[in-house]
C-alpha positions in Angstrom: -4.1 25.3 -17.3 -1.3 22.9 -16.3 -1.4 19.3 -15.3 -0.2 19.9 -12.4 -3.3 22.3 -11.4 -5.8 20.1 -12.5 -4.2 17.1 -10.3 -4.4 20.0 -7.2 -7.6 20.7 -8.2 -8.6 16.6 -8.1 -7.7 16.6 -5.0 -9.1 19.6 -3.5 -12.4 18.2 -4.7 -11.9 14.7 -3.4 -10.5 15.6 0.0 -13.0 18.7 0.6 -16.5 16.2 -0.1 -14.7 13.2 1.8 -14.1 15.6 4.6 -17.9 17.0 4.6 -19.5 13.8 3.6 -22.5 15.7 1.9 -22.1 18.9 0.5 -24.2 21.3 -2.7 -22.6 22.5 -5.6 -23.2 26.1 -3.9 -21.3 25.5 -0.5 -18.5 23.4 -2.2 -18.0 26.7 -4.6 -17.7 28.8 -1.7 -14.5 26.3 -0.3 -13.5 27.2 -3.3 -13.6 30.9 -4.0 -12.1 30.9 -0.3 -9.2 28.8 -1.9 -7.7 31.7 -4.0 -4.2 29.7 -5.3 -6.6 26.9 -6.8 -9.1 29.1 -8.0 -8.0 32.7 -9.1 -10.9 33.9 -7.8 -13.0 32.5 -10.4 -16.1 30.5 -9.9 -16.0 26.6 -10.3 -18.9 26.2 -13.2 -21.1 23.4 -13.6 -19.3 22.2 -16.3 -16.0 22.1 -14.8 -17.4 20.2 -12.1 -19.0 18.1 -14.1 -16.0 17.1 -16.2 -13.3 17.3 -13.0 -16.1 14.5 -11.7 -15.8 12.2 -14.5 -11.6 12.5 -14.5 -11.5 11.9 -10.7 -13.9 8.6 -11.7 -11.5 7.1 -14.0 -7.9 8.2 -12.8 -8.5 7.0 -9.0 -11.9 5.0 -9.5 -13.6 7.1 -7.0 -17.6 7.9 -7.5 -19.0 11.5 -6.9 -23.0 11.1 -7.1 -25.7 13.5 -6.0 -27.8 12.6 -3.4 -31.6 14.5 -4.8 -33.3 13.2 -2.2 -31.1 15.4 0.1 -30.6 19.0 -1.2 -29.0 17.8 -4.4 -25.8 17.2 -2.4 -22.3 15.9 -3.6 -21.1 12.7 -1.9 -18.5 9.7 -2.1 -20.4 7.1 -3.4 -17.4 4.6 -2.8 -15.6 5.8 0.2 -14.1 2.4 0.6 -11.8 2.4 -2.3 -9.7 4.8 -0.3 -9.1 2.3 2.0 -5.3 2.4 3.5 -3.9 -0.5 1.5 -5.7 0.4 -1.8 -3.9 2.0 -5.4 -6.8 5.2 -5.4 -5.0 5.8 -1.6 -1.9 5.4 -2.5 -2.3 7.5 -5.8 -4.2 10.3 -4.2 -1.5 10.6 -1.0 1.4 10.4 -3.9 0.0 13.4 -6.1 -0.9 15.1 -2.7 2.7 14.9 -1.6 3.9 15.5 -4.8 1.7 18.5 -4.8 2.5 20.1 -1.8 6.0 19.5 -1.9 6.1 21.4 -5.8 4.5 23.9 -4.2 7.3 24.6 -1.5 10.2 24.1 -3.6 12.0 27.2 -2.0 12.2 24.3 0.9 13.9 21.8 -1.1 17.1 21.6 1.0 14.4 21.3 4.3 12.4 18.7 2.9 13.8 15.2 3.1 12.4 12.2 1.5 13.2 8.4 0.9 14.6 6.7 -1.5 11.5 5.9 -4.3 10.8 2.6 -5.0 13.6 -0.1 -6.3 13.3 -2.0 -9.6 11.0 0.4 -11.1 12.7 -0.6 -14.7 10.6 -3.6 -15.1 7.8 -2.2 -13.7 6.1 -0.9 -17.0 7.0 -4.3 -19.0 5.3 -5.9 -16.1 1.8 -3.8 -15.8 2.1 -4.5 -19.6 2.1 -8.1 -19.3 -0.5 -8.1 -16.2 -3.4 -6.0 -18.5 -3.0 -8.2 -21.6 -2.7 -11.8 -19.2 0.3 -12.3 -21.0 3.4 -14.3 -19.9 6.7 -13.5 -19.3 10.5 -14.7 -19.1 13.2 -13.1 -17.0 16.6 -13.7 -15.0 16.7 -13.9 -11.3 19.6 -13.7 -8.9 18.6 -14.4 -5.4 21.1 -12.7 -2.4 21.6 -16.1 -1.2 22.7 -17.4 -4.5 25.7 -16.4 -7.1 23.9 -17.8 -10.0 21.7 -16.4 -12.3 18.9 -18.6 -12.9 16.5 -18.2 -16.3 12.5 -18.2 -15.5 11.5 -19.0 -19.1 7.6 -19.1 -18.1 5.8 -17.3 -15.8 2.3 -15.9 -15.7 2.4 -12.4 -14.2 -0.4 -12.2 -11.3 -0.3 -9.6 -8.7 2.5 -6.4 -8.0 3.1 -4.9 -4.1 5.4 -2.2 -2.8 6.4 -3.1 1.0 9.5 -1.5 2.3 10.3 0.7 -0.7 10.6 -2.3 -3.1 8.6 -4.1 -5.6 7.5 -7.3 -6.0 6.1 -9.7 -8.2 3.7 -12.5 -7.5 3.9 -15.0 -10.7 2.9 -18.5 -11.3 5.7 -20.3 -12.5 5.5 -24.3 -12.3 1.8 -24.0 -11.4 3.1 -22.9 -7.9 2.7 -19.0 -6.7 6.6 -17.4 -6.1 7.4 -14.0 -5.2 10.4 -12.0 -6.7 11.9 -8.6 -5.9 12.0 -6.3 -8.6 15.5 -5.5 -7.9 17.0 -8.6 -8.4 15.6 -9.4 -12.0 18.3 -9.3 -14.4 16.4 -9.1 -17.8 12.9 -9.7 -18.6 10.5 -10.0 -22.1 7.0 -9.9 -22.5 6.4 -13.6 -24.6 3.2 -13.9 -27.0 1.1 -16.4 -24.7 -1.5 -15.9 -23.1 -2.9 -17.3 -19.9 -6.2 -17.4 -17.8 -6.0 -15.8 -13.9 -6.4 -18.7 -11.3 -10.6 -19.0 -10.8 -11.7 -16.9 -7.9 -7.7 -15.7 -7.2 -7.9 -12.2 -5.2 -4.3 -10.5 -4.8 -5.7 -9.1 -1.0 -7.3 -12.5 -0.2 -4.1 -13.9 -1.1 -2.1 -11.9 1.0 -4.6 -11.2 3.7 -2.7 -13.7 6.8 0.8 -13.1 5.9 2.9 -10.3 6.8 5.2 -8.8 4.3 5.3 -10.2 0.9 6.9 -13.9 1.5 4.3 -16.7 2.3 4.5 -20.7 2.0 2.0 -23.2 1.9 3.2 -25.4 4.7 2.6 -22.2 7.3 -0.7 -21.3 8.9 -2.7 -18.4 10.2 -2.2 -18.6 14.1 -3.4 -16.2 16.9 -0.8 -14.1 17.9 -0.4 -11.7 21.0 1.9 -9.2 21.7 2.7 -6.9 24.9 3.2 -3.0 23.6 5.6 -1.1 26.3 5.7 2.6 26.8 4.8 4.9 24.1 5.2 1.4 21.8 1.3 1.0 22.0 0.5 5.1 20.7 2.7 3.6 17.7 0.9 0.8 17.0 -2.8 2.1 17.6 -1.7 4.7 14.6 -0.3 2.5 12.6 -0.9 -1.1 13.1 1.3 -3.5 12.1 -1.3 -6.0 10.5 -5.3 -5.1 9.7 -6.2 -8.1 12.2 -4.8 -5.9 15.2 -6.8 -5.8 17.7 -6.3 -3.9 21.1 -7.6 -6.3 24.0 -6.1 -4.8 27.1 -4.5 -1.9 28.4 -2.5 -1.2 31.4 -0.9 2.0 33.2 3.0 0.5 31.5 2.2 -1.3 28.5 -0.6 -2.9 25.8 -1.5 -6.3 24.8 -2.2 -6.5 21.0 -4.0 -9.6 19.3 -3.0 -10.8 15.8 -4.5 -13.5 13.7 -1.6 -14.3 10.8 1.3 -16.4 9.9 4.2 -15.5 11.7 6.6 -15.4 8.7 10.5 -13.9 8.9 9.0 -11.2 8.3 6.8 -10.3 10.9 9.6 -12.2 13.5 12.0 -9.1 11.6 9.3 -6.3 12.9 9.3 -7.7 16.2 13.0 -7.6 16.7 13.0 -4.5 15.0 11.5 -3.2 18.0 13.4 -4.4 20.2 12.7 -4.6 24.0 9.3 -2.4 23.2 7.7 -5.7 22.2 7.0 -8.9 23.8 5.8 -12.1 22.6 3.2 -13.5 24.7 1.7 -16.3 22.2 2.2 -18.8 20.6 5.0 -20.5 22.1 6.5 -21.8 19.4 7.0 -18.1 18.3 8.3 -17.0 21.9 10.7 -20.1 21.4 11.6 -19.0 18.0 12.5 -15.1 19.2 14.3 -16.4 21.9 16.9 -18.9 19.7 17.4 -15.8 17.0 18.2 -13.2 20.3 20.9 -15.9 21.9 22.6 -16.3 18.1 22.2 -12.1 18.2 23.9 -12.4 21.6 26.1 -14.8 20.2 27.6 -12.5 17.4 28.7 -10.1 20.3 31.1 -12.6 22.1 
């Protein structure tokens, strides 16, 4: 059997318990017969199960147990690693596209995707460096800057995709930078070692800012914004931060609570929008919006 129907088959199984919560051995099997392009018609054996379990387990870190207790049904013993913003997510939506979409290759000029991920050629040295806790030296070029500066020293913490790029949190200087992917020049794997920052969570890190650029000086404020039109359907499906909070609604328009740092960033989404969204508080922020929209106006006159 291919790879690539054993992935499908992964995911069948994942996606088909998640979905039914609890389910036997028996009832999951008849899914399956029902599911003739995964199964050929032929039964789903203990065994296969069994060994299908233990793959699922360590490829996406997700638990299948059986509840005894309960009719010796199947269950999701860790639902919460599927969290949006987790890797099993993210790797079980990317082999579910990747899945469906080999399966309709006839579509191939109807299907269009995005560009994948930038910088993905220091991506490997870097998940290299990050499971042995060893250092590394690279080049950087920043936009802003012409030169090519040398990084000689930097300990490797945390990776995140946002906006179809990759970045890098490292330690360099005992101070926590971020770099783009894209913009590294060169980079080498040195022989040093180092030890992770006590008690240092890449989520917890993360977990006020928006986006992937924070700095120490800023702090986590309450924000609020006003959703107009169908703005608000938008953000209650996708919100733009996970402390959104929906704390009125109104015939024309939402007001949304926030409780971040209101980096570039997150000022960038709200422009993005446009006249959709409205900054109610803080009022620094509203002051802030307000100078960036008379330079905007500015570059039109």
């Amino acid at each position: 059997m291919g790879k690539t129907k054993i992935f499908q088959q992964y995911i069948w199984l994942v996606t088909t318990i998640l979905k039914a919560e609890k389910i036997t051995l028996k009832d999951l099997n008849q899914r399956w017969m029902r599911n003739q392009s995964l199964s050929d018609g032929v039964e789903m054996h203990r065994n296969t199960f069994n060994r299908h379990k233990e793959a699922i387990q360590e490829i996406f870190d997700i638990n299948i147990e059986c509840d005894k207790k309960d009719g010796f049904k199947y269950y999701i013993e860790n639902p919460e690693v599927l969290r949006e913003d987790s890797i099993s997510n993210w790797m079980l939506s990317s082999m579910t596209v990747h899945t469906a979409v080999q399966e309709s290759v006839t579509l191939q000029n109807r299907i269009l995707l995005e560009d994948i991920p930038s910088g993905q050629e220091f991506l490997q040295p870097i998940l290299e460096a990050m499971k042995a806790n060893r250092c590394i030296s690279f080049t950087y070029q920043k936009y802003s800057d012409c030169e090519i500066k040398s990084h000689p020293h930097a300990e490797p913490y945390c990776l995140k995709l946002y906006k179809q790029r990759w970045y890098l949190l490292a330690r360099t200087d005992e101070q926590f930078r971020t770099f783009s992917l894209d913009r590294i020049k060169s980079l080498a794997l040195l022989e040093e070692t180092f030890q992770l920052v006590p008690d240092f969570d890449a989520e917890t890190h993360f977990r006020d800012w928006y986006g992937v650029y924070r700095t120490d000086h800023d702090h986590p404020q309450k924000v609020v914004l006003r959703a107009f039109g169908t703005e608000r359907f938008y953000l209650r499906d996708l919100p733009l931060h996970h402390s959104q909070k929906e704390i009125a609604t109104y015939a024309e328009y939402s007001d949304f609570t926030y409780y971040l740092c209101p980096t570039d960033d997150f000022i960038g989404e709200i422009l993005r929008k446009s006249y959709r969204l409205k900054v109610l508080e803080p009022q620094t922020l509203k002051d802030k919006i307000c100078e960036i929209l008379d330079k905007m106006k500015g570059n039109y006159q």
